[in-house]
C-alpha atoms as one frame of an Amber mdcrd trajectory, in Angstrom:
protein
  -3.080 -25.277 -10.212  -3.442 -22.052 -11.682  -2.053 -18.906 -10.783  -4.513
 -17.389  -8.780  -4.770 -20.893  -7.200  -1.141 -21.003  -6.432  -0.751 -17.146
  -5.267  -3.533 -17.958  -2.165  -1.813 -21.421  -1.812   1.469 -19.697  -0.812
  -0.574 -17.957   2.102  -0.912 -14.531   0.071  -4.543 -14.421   1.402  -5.659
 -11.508   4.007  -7.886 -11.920   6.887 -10.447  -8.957   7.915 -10.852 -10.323
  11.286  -7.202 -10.363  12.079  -7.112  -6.147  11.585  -8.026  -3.736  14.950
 -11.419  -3.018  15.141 -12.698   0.666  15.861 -16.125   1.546  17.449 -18.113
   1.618  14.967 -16.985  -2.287  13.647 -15.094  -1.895  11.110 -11.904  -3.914
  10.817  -8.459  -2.941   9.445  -7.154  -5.696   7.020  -3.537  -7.744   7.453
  -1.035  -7.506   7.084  -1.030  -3.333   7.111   0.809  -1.471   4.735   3.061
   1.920   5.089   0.569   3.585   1.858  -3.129   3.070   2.693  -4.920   1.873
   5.775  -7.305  -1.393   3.916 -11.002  -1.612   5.679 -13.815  -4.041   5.395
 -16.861  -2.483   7.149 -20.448  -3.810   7.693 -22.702  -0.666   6.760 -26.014
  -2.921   7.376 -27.120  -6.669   7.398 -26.138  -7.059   3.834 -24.386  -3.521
   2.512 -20.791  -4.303   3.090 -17.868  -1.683   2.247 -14.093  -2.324   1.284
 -12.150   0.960   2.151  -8.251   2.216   0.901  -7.786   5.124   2.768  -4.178
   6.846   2.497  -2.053   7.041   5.126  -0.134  10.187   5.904   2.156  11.394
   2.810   0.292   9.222   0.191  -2.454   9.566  -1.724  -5.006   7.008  -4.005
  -4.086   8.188  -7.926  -7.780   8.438  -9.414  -6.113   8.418 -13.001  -5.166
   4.440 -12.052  -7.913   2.043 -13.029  -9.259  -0.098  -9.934 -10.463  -3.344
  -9.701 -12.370  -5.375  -7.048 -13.260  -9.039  -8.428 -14.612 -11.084  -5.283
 -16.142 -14.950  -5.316 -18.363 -15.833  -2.810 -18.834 -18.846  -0.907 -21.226
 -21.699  -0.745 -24.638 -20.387   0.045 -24.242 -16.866  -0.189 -24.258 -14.196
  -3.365 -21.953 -11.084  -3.220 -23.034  -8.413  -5.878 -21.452  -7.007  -7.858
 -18.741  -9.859  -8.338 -16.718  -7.490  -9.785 -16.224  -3.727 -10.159 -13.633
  -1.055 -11.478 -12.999   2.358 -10.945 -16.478   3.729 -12.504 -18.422   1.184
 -10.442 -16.683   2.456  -7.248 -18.550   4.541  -4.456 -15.562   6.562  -4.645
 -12.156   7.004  -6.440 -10.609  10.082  -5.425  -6.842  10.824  -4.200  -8.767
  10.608  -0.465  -9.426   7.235  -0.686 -11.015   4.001  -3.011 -15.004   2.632
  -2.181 -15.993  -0.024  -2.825 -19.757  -0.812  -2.096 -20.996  -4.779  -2.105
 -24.127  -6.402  -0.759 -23.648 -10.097   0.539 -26.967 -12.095   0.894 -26.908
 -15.894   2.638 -28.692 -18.213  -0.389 -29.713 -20.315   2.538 -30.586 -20.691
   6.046 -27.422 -23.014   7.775 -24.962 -21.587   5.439 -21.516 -21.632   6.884
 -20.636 -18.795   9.618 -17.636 -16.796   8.835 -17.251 -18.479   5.082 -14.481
 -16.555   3.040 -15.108 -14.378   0.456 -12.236 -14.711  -2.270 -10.663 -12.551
  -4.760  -8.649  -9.800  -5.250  -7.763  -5.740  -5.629  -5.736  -3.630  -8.088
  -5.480   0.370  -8.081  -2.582   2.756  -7.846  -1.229   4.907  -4.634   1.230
   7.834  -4.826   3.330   9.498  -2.332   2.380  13.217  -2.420   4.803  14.524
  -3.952   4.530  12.122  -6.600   8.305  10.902  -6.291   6.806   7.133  -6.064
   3.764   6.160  -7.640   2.704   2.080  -7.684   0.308  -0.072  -8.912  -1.171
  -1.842  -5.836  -1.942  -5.822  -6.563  -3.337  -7.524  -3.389  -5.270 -11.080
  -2.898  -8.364 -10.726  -0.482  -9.744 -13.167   2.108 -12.228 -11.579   3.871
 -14.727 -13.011   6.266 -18.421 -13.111   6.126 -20.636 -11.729   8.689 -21.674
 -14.746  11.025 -25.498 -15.336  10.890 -27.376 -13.616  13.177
């Protein structure tokens, strides 16, 4: 087994749907973290977001590349697969965008199939005593067919 394959073997993987929902849908990725608040949000059928938004006394460093890389599942495309720091909605010390679309390949494809992959990009505290390179594995749910 590699070592991607052995870090989401050892149950590093993250869950969208097991976050707290707000009105508007979105839903806060687990386990949290003291730094940033993580979101996935559905912005339309297929437009899907993936939000770091600092929490009080930290902020996202913008001089720290980012990277998204995400593998989709059976039956549906994500696009773009992957995407760093100039590919980002946004990359500013108020938070990290990232902007996907997720299309089902076929009718029947499995409800709630995992997307796969993983996240890099640095957070600070604001007074830049502490500043970290963030390194997280994502498991994150697809919207069920409607």
């Amino acid at each position: 087994m590699n070592g991607a394959g052995a870090r989401a073997a050892a149950g590093a993987a993250l869950l969208a749907v097991l976050g707290c929902g707000s009105a508007d849908g979105d839903a806060e990725l687990a386990p949290r973290d003291a730094r940033y608040r993580a979101v996935f949000d559905s912005v339309s059928s297929e437009a899907l977001e993936l939000r770091f938004e600092p929490r009080e006394g930290w902020h996202i460093e913008p001089e720290a590349v980012a990277h998204l890389s995400l593998a989709a599942p059976e039956g549906f495309a994500v696009e773009p697969a992957e995407q760093d720091s100039e590919r980002a909605l946004e990359h500013r010390e108020e938070g990290l965008v990232f902007g996907l679309s997720l299309r089902r390949l076929a009718s029947g494809s499995e409800s709630e199939a995992p997307l796969r992959g993983s996240v890099k990009f640095g957070v600070c505290r604001d007074d830049a005593s502490i500043c970290e390179i963030v390194r997280r594995d994502l498991e994150l749910l697809a919207p069920a067919d409607s």
